[in-house]
N, C-alpha and C positions, 0 to 999 in steps of 0.2 A: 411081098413075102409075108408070112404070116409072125405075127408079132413072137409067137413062142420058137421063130423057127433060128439056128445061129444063125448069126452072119457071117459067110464066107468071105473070106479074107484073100488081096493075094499081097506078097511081098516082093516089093524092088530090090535088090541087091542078094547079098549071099554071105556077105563077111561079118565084121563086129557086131556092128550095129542090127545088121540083118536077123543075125543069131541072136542077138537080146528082144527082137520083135516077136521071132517065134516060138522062143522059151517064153515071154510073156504069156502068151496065147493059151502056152500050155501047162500053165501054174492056174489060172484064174479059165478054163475052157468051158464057164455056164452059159456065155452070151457070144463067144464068136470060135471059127476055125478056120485055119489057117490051110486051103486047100491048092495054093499054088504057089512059086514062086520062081522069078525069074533074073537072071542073072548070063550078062556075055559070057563071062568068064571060063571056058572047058572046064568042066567037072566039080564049078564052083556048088552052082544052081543043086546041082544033085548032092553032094557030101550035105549041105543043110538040110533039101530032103528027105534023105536016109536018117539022119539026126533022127528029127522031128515028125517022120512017119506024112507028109508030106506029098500027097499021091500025086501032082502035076510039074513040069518042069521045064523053064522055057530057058531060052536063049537070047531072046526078042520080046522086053516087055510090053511092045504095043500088039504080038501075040496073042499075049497073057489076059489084054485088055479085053479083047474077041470075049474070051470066055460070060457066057450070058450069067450065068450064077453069080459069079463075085459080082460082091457088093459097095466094098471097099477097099482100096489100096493103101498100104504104107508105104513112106518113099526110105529107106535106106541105101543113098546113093550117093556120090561126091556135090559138093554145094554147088556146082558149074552147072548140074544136071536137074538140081530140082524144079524149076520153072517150067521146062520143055518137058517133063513129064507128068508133071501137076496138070499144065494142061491141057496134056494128050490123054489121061483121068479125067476129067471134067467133060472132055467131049464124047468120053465113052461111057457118061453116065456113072463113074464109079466115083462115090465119095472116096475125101482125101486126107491121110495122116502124111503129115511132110517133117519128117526129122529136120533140127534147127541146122543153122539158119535160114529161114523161111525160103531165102535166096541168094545170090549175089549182089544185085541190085532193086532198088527203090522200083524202077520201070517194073522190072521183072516180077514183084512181091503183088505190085498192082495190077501185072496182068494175071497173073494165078486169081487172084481177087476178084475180079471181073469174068474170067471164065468160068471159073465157081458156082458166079451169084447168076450167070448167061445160063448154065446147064443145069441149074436146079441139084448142084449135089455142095456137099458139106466140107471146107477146106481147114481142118484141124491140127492145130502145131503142138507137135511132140515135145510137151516141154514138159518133164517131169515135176521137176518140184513144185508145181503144184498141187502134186498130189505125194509129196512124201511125207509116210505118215508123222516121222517128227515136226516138220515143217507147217504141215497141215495145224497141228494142237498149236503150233505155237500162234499161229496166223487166228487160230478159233480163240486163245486165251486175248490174244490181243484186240480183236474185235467186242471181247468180252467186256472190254476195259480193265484189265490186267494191270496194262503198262500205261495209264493212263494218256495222254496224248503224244502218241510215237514222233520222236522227230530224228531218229538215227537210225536204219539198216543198215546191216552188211551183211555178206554174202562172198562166199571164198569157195575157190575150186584149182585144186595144185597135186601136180603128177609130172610125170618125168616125159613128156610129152605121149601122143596118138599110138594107133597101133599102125592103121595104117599109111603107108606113103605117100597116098595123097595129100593130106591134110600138110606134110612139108611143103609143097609147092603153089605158092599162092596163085597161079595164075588159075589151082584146079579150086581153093579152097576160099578164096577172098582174104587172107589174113593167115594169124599164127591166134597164140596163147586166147585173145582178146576177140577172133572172130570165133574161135573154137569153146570157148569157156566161158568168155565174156557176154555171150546172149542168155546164159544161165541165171548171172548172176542181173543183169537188166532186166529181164521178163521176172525173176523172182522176185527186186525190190517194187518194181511197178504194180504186181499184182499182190503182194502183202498190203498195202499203203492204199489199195483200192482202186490201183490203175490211175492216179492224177498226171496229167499230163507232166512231161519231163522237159525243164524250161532250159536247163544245159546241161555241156554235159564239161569236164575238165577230164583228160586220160594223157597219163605217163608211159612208155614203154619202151624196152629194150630186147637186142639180143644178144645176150649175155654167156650162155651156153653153149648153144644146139649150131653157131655160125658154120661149122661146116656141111649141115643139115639143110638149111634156110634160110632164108632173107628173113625172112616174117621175122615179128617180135617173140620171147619167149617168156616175156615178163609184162605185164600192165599192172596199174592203176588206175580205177575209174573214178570221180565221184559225181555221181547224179544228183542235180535240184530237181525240186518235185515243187506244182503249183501249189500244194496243200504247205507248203516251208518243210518240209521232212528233205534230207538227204541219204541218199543210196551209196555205198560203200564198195566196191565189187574189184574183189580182188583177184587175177589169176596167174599163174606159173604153169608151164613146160618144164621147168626145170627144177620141179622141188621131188628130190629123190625119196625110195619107200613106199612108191604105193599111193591111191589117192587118198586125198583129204580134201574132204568138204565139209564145211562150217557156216552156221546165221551166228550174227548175234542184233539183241532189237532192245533198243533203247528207248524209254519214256519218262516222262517226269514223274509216275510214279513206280517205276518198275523196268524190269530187266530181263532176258532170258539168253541162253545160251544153247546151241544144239552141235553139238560134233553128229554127223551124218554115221560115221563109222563103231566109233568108241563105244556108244553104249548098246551095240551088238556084234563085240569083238569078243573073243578070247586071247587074252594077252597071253603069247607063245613064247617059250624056247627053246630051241630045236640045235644041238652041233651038226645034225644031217640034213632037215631040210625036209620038207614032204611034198605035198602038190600044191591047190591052188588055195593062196590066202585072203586075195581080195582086188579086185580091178587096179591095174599095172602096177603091181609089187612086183620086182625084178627078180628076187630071189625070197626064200623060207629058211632061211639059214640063221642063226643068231636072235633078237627077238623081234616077232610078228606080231599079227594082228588079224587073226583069222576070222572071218564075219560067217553068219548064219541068214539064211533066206534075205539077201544080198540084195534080190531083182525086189524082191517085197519092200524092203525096208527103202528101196530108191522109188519106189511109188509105179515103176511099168507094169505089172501088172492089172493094179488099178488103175491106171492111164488107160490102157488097151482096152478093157472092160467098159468104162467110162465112152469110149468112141464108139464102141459097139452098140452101147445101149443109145448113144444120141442118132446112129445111122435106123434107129427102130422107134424115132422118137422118145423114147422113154424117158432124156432128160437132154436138155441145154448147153451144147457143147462151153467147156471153162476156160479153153483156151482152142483161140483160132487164127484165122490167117492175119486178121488183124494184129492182132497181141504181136504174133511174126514181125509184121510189119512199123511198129512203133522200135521193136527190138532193132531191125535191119536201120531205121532213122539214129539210134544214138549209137550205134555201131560205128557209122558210116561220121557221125559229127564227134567222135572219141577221136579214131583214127586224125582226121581232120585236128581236133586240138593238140593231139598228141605231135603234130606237124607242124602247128604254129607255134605251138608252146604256150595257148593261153587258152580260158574257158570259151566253148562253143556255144551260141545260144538254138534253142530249137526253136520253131520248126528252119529246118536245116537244107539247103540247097545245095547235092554234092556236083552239083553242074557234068562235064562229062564222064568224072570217073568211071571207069567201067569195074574196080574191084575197093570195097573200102579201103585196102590197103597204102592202092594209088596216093590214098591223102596224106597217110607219112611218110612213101616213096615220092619224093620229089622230081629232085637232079638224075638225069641220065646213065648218068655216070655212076649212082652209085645204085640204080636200078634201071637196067639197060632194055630199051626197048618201051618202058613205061613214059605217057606224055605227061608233061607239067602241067600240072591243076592251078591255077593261077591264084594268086592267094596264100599259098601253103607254103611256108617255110621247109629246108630239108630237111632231109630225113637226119634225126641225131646220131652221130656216130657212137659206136659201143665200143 
C-alpha cells in the first residue's frame, strides 16, 4: 500500500470496548479507517456500523479476515478468545492490536508471539496509558530528571465493576478486579521505570462486594520489585462507587508528581435532576458529578490507534507490543499465585498447569468447584 494511503481497519467485537476502538478511529481519522467490523452477536456487528458509518459487516470474523484490503485488525473480544484469533490474524497476513490482557495464558501469549514473528505481521498491545497525555509529561518530566532518581510508582484504577457479563465469569475472563485492571497498572509501572525487569511480585485480594456476581476478586493489592530497586504500586477496585478513577503518583529523591486521570478535565457538577453521560461507569448524574470533556483524548485511544496505524506503514516503532503483554500476563499470573500463598512471589515465575491466573488463588475444590489444585498454593482466603 502506498505510504500516503489509510490503513483499513477491521474490528473484533461490537460492544464496549469495540465502540471505543471505532470512535478512536474517528476522532483522530488522518492515518487509518475503520472499514469493517465483525461480531456473532445478531444485530450487534451492524448497531456499531450504523454508529460509525462502517460499510462492512460480518458475523464470522475469519470472514472478515478474507477481505484483501484490511490491513490491520483490533481484537475487542473476551480474554478466552484472544489468542485463537490473534493467530487466525497473523495467518491472514493482517497486523494485530489485541486489547489487554494479552491472553489467558503464558503458552497462549507465546504462541500469538510466534505466529506473529512466522507471518511477518505486527502483534500490538492496547495498552493505553502509555500514551495518556498526562501520563506521558509526567513519564517525559521524569526522564528529564525531574524527580531525580524514581524509586516509588503507583498507579490506581477503581469503578464499580465491567460493563460487560463476561468479565464476572472467570472461567471467560482469567480473573476479577486484578486481571481486569491490574495489567494497567503493571504494564504502566514497567514501562515508566524503563521496562526493568520485575524480580516479584506480592498481591493482596478480596471479594468483598460483587460475591453474588463472582468468585473473582473485587479488591487487590499489588506491590512490584523492579531490578533497577524502584517499586510499583498498583492498586485496583470493582467496588469503589462513582464512576472511574484513575490516578499516578511517582516518587524521587528529588521530586514528586501527582496526576488524577479525570479531575483536571472535569466540570465539577450539581444537578437535583440528573442529565446524560458524565464519564465512564458513573451509575447516575444526580447530586454532584464530574463531568469530563474529550474523555477518549485525554485517556490517550486515539493516539494509541493512530500511533498503530502509523507503525503498520512503518512510519514509527511500535511502544507497546506483544511482549510488554507478555511480561504483563508473567506478574499477573505470579500476583494471583502470591495472593494464594500469602507471600512475595519471585519472577521469572512458573504457573505449572494452571489454565486461568485465577486458578493460583482458587485453590480447594470446594470453594472453586471443578478447578484443579496447583500444587504449592495455599487456599483461597475467605472473604
Amino acid at each position: 500500500m502506498a505510504q500516503t494511503e489509510k490503513v483499513k481497519v477491521g474490528i473484533i467485537g461490537s460492544q464496549f470496548e469495540a465502540d471505543i476502538h471505532a470512535c478512536a478511529f474517528k476522532i483522530a481519522p488522518q492515518e487509518a479507517e475503520v472499514v469493517a467490523v465483525a461480531s456473532p452477536t445478531p444485530g450487534n456487528a451492524a448497531a456499531l456500523a450504523r454508529k460509525y458509518g462502517i460499510p462492512r459487516i460480518f458475523t464470522d470474523y475469519c470472514a472478515m479476515l478474507h477481505e484483501r484490503d484490511i490491513e490491520m485488525v483490533t481484537i475487542a473480544a473476551p480474554n478466552y478468545l484472544h489468542a485463537q484469533m490473534a493467530i487466525d490474524c497473523a495467518r491472514a497476513g493482517k497486523h494485530i492490536v489485541c486489547e489487554k490482557p494479552l491472553a489467558m495464558t503464558i503458552p497462549e501469549g507465546e504462541q500469538m508471539l510466534n505466529a506473529a514473528q512466522q507471518h511477518g505481521v505486527l502483534l500490538m498491545y492496547a495498552e493505553e496509558l502509555f500514551f495518556t497525555p498526562k501520563y506521558l509529561k509526567a513519564k517525559e518530566m521524569a526522564d528529564a530528571g525531574a524527580f531525580g532518581k524514581v524509586h516509588l510508582v503507583k498507579q490506581s484504577e477503581k469503578h464499580f465493576g465491567p460493563h460487560s457479563s463476561w468479565f464476572w465469569n472467570a472461567d471467560l475472563s482469567g480473573g476479577g478486579a486484578f486481571m481486569d485492571l491490574g495489567c494497567h497498572g503493571i504494564a504502566f509501572c514497567y514501562w515508566f521505570l524503563g521496562r526493568p525487569a520485575i524480580t516479584s511480585v506480592y498481591c493482596q485480594m478480596g471479594t468483598f462486594v460483587h460475591s453474588d456476581k463472582t468468585q473473582a476478586e473485587d479488591e487487590s493489592l499489588c506491590i512490584l520489585n523492579f531490578a533497577n530497586g524502584a517499586i510499583g504500586l498498583v492498586e485496583n477496585s470493582w467496588a469503589r462507587r462513582g464512576g472511574m478513577d484513575d490516578r499516578i503518583e511517582v516518587f524521587g529523591d528529588a521530586g514528586v508528581t501527582y496526576a488524577n486521570l479525570h479531575m483536571g478535565n472535569a466540570l465539577p457538577t450539581y444537578s437535583e435532576n440528573g442529565y446524560g453521560y458524565a464519564v465512564e461507569k458513573a451509575p447516575t448524574t444526580k447530586g454532584w458529578s464530574y463531568p469530563v470533556f474529550d474523555e477518549l483524548w485525554n485517556y490517550g485511544l486515539p493516539q494509541e490507534m493512530t500511533h498503530f496505524a502509523r507503525c503498520v506503514r512503518g512510519k514509527e516503532q511500535p511502544q507497546a507490543t506483544g511482549k510488554d503483554g507478555l511480561v504483563v500476563l508473567e506478574a499477573l499470573y505470579a500476583g494471583y499465585a502470591s495472593a494464594g500463598h500469602g507471600r512475595k512471589v519471585e519472577l521469572p515465575f512458573d504457573p505449572g498447569s494452571a489454565k486461568r491466573p485465577i486458578d493460583l488463588w482458587f485453590n480447594s475444590k470446594t470453594q472453586a468447584p471443578g478447578i484443579q489444585d496447583h500444587p504449592g498454593i495455599a487456599a483461597r482466603p475467605k472473604t
